[in-house]
C-alpha positions in Angstrom: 41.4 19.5 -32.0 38.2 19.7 -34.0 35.7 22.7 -33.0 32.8 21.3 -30.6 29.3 22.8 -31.2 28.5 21.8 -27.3 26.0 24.6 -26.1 27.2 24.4 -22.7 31.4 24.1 -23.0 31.6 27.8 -22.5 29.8 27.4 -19.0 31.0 28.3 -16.1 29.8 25.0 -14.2 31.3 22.7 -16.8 34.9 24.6 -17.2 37.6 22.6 -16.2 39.1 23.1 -12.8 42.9 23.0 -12.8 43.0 22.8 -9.1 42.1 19.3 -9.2 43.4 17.9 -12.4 45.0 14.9 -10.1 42.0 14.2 -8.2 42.1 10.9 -8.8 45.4 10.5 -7.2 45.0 12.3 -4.2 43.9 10.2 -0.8 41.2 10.7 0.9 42.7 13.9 3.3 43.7 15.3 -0.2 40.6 15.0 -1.5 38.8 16.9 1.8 41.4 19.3 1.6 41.0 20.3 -2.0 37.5 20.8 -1.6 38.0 22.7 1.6 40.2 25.1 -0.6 37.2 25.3 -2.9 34.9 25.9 -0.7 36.2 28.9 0.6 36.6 29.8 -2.9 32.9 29.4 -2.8 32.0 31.3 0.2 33.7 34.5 -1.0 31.9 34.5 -4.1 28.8 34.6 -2.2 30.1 37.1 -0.2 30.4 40.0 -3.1 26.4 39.0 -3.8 25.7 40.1 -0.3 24.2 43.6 -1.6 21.8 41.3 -4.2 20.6 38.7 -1.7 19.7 41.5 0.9 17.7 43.1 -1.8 15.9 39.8 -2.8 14.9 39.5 0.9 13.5 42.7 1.0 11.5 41.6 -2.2 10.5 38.4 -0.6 9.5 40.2 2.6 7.5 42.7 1.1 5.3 40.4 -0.8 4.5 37.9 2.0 3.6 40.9 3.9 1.1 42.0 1.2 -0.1 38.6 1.0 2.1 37.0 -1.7 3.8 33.7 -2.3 7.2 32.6 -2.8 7.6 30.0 -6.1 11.2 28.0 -6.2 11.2 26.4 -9.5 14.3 24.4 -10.3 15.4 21.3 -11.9 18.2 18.7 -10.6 20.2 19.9 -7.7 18.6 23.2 -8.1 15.1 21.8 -8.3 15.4 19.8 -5.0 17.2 22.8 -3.3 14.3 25.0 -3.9 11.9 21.8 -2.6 14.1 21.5 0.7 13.5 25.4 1.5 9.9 25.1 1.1 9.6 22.0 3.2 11.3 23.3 6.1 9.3 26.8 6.0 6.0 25.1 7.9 8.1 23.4 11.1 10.5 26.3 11.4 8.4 29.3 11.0 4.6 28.0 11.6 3.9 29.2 7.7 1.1 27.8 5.9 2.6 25.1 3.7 1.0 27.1 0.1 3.0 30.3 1.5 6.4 28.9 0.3 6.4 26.2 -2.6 8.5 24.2 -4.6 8.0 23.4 -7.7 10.6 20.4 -9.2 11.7 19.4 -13.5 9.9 15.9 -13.2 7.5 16.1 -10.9 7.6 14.9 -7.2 9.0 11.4 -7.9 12.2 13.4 -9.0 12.9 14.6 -5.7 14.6 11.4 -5.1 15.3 9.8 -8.1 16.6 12.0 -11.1 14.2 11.8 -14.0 16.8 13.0 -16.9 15.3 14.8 -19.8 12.8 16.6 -17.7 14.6 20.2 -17.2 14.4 20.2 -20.8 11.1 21.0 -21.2 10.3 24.6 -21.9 6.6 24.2 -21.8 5.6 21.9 -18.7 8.1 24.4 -16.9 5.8 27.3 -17.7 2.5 25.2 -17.6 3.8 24.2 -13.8 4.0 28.3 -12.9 0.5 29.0 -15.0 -1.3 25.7 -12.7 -0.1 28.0 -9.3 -2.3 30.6 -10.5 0.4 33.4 -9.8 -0.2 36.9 -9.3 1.5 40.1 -9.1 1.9 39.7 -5.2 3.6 36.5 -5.9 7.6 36.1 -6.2 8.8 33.1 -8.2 12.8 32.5 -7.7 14.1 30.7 -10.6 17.1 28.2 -9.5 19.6 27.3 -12.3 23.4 26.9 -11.5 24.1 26.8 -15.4 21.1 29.5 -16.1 20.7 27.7 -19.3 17.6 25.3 -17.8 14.8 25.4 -20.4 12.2 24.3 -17.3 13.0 26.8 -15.2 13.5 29.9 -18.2 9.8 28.3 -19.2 8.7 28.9 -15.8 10.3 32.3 -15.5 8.4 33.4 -18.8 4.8 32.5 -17.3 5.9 34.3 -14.5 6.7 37.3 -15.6 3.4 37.4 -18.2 1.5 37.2 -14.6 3.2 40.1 -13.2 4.6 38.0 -10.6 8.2 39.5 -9.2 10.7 37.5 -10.9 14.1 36.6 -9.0 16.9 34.1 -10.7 19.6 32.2 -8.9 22.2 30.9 -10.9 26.7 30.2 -10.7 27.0 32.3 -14.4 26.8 35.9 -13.7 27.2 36.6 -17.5 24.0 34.5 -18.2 21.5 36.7 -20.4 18.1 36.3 -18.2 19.9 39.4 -16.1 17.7 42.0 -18.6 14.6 39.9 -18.2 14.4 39.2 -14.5 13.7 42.0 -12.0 16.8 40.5 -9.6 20.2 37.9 -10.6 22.0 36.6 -7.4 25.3 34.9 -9.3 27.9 33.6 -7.3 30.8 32.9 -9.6 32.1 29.8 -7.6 33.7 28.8 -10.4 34.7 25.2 -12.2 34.4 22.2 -9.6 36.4 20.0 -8.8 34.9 17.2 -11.1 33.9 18.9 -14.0 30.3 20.1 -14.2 29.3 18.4 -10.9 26.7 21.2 -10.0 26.0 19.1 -6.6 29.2 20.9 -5.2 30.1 24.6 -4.9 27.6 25.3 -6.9 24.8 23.5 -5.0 26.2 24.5 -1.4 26.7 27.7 -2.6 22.5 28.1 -4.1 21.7 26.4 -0.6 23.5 29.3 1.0 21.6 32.2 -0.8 18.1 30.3 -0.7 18.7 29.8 3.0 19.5 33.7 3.8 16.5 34.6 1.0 13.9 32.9 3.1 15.2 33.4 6.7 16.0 37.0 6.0 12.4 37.5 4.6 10.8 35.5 7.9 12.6 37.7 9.9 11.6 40.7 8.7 8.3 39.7 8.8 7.9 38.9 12.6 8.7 35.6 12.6 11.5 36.0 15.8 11.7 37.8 18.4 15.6 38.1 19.0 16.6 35.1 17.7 14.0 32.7 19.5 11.2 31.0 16.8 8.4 32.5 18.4 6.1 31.3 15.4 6.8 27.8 15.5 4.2 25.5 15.2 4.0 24.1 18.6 1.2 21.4 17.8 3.3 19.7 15.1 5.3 17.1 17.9 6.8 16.7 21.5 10.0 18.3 20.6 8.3 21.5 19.2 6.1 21.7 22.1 8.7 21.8 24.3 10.6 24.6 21.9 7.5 26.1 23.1 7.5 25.6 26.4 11.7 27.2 26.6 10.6 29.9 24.7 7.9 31.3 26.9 9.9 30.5 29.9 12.8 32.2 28.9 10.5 35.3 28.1 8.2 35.6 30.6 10.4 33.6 33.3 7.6 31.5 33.9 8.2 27.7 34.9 7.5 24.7 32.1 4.3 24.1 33.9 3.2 27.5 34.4 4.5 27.8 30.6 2.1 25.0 29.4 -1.1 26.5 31.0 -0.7 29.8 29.0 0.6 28.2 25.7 -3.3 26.4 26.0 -4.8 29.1 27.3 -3.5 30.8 23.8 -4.0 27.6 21.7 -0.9 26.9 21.3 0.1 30.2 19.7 3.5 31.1 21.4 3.6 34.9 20.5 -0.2 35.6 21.8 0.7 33.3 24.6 3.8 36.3 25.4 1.7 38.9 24.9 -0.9 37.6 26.9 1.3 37.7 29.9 3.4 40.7 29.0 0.1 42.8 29.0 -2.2 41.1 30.7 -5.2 41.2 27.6 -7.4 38.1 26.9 -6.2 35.7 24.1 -8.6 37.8 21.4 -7.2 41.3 22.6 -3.4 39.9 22.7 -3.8 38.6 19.1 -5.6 41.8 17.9 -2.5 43.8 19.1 0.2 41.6 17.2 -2.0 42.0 14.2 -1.7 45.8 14.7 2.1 45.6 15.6 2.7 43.9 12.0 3.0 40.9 14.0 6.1 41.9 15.8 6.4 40.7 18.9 9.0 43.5 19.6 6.9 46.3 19.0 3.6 45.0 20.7 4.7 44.9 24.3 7.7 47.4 23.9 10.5 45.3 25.5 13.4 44.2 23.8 14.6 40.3 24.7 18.1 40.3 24.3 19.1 41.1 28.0 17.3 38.0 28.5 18.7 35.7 25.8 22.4 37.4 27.2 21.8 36.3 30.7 20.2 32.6 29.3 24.0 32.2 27.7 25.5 33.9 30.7 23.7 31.0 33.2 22.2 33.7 35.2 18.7 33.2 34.1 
């Protein structure tokens, strides 16, 4: 066979799985099952990363607590990935929406129609970081299963010449960014099943780390209390409200309606509302002593919730 001068055979993500070399003959229960196998493949690959992702929360946390942002840039699956964890930041954690951004190879429309040819671009990927205006609070997390994406290595470099803390997520741990990022998270899931279809184990498995980057970093920075979403934004519709509603209850044991007149009294703001009643302080004093607790819940009214939460699952509260 004639020699190939394809720059991406040697990849990882576009190997050849032999696990599924009669895919196409399988049924549909095959099919499942095969990727089941994989999967797990996946999932234990992730799980020898676990010392890497903790750090990159750490790094996360620490710069939204001195006022940073977090940056996903990414292109394709990757790209969209990094969009989807951004998106849900603002209804899940009551984060302003420039707090956690996405930026996306192509532009918005790409989101949900693929615009090939756009990850390509070197340039626009570092003029999209240099338009953000990023600083050395900042961290920007650069999403690449194949960590060969000109777009997001552009990005990266603009970055980096800001001082902002670079992170890199990508499915080829012997990619070469390793020596110019501060933190690599590589899962080595390994070919998939249909040849350089990123989409799969490669996508769940970026999903994975992105979602325990950004949930490990609102945690940390007193965004629970136990495992309740005590900074959700309660104004945003019925069903939040009522999220509300359950969580002061469960907290303060006081009933929905009850529950309703302090969440107003507090404007809505579930964690003054519980430290309003836990201590008894007006709505200005109650905020004013989250703000000097670090905004932990926990440590402004000294009581821990999960004898609480244990008797909620128990039925006995």
């Amino acid at each position: 066979m004639a020699a190939t001068r394809s720059r991406w055979q040697a990849l990882p993500t576009e190997a050849i799985n032999p696990a599924s070399l009669n895919i196409d003959k399988l049924d549909a229960g095959g099919i499942v099952d095969l990727m089941l196998a994989e999967d797990r493949r996946m999932l234990a690959a992730v799980h020898k990363e676990r010392d890497r992702i903790a750090l990159g929360a750490d790094i996360c946390a620490k710069a939204l607590r001195k006022g940073g942002r977090l940056v996903f840039v990414g292109a394709g699956t990757s790209g969209r990935l990094g969009v989807v964890e951004s998106a849900e930041m603002p209804p899940t954690f009551g984060t302003n929406p420039l707090l956690v951004q996405g930026i996306m190879a192509g532009g918005k429309n790409a989101i949900i129609r693929a615009k090939e040819g756009s990850e390509d671009n070197y340039e626009e990927g570092a003029r999209a970081i240099t338009r953000l205006d990023p600083t050395k609070k900042d961290v920007v997390i650069g999403v690449s299963a194949s960590g060969m994406t000109p777009f997001v290595r552009g990005a990266l470099t603009s970055a980096r010449k800001a001082g902002s803390r670079v992170v890199f997520v990508t499915c080829d741990p012997r990619n070469e960014l390793q020596a110019f990022v501060d933190l690599t998270i590589a899962p080595a899931v390994g070919p998939e099943i249909i040849a350089g279809s990123t989409r799969l184990k490669a996508g769940t498995a970026t999903k994975i780390v992105l979602n325990m980057l950004t949930t490990s970093a609102m945690i940390l920075i007193g965004k629970t209390y136990g495992n309740l979403m005590v900074d959700v934004n309660a104004l945003g519709s019925e069903k939040l409200r009522d999220r509300a509603r359950r969580i002061v209850h469960i907290v303060t044991d006081l009933d929905y309606e009850e529950a309703e007149k302090l969440l107003k009294k507090a404007h809505w703001n579930v964690k003054v509302a519980i430290v309003m009643q836990k201590t008894g302080l007006t709505y200005t004093k109650s905020a004013a002593r989250l703000r000097k607790s670090d905004d932990l819940i926990r440590e402004a009214i000294g009581e821990d919730i999960e004898p609480r939460l244990k008797a909620v699952i128990a039925g006995t509260l």
